[in-house]
N, C-alpha and C positions, 0 to 999 in steps of 0.2 A: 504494500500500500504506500501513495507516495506521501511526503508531509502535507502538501499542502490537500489532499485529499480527507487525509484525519483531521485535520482543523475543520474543513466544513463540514465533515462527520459529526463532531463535536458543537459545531454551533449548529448545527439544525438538531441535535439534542438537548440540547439549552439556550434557546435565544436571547438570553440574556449577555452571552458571550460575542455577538457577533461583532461588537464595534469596540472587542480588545485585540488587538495587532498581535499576530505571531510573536511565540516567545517572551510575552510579556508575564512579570515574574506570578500572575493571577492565575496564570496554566497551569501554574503549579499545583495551587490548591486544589484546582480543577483534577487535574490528573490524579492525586493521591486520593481525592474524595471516590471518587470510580473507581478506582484498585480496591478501593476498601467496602466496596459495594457489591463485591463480588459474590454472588454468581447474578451480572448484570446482562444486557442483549450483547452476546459475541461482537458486532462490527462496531459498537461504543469503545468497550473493552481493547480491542486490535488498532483502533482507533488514540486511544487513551496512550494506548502502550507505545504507539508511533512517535506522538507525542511527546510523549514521557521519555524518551531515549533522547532524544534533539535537545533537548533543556539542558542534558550539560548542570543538573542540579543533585547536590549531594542529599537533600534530602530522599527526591523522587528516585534516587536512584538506590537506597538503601530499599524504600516500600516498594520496587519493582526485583531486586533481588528476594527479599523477603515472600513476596508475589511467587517469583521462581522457584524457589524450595516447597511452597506451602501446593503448588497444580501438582497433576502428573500428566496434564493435556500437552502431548508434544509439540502441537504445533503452533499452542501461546508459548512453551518455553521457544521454540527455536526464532518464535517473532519480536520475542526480550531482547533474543540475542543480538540478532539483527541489528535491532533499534539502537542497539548499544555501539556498531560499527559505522 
């Protein structure tokens, strides 16, 4: 999935989001709140996780390893992984 595709994933699941600009530090909480809402709609979630890898944030990135350990769904882990390259 590309970035800019999770982004509009994500504001057409929260329209409140739409007129905060990529990587603005509010993704953040955005993103952690959805990990932690887990078992949420899969393309949010893959969405979230795209997200969440791009930010470059030490918080989000402890709650997406945390995330990693806690699935056994291969194919959100190998989408973590991803996001992380």
């Amino acid at each position: 999935m590309e970035l800019k595709v999770a982004y509009d994933n994500l504001r057409k699941y929260n329209p409140i989001l739409k007129p905060l600009p990529n990587g603005s530090p509010l993704w953040k909480k955005v993103v952690i709140e959805i990990i932690d809402s887990y078992p949420i709609d899969e393309e949010i979630l893959k969405s979230a996780i795209v997200v969440g890898g791009s930010l470059e944030d030490k918080d989000v990135t402890d709650k997406m390893y945390e995330f990693f350990k806690r699935i056994t769904d291969d194919n959100l882990r190998k989408l973590i992984v991803e996001s992380w390259s």
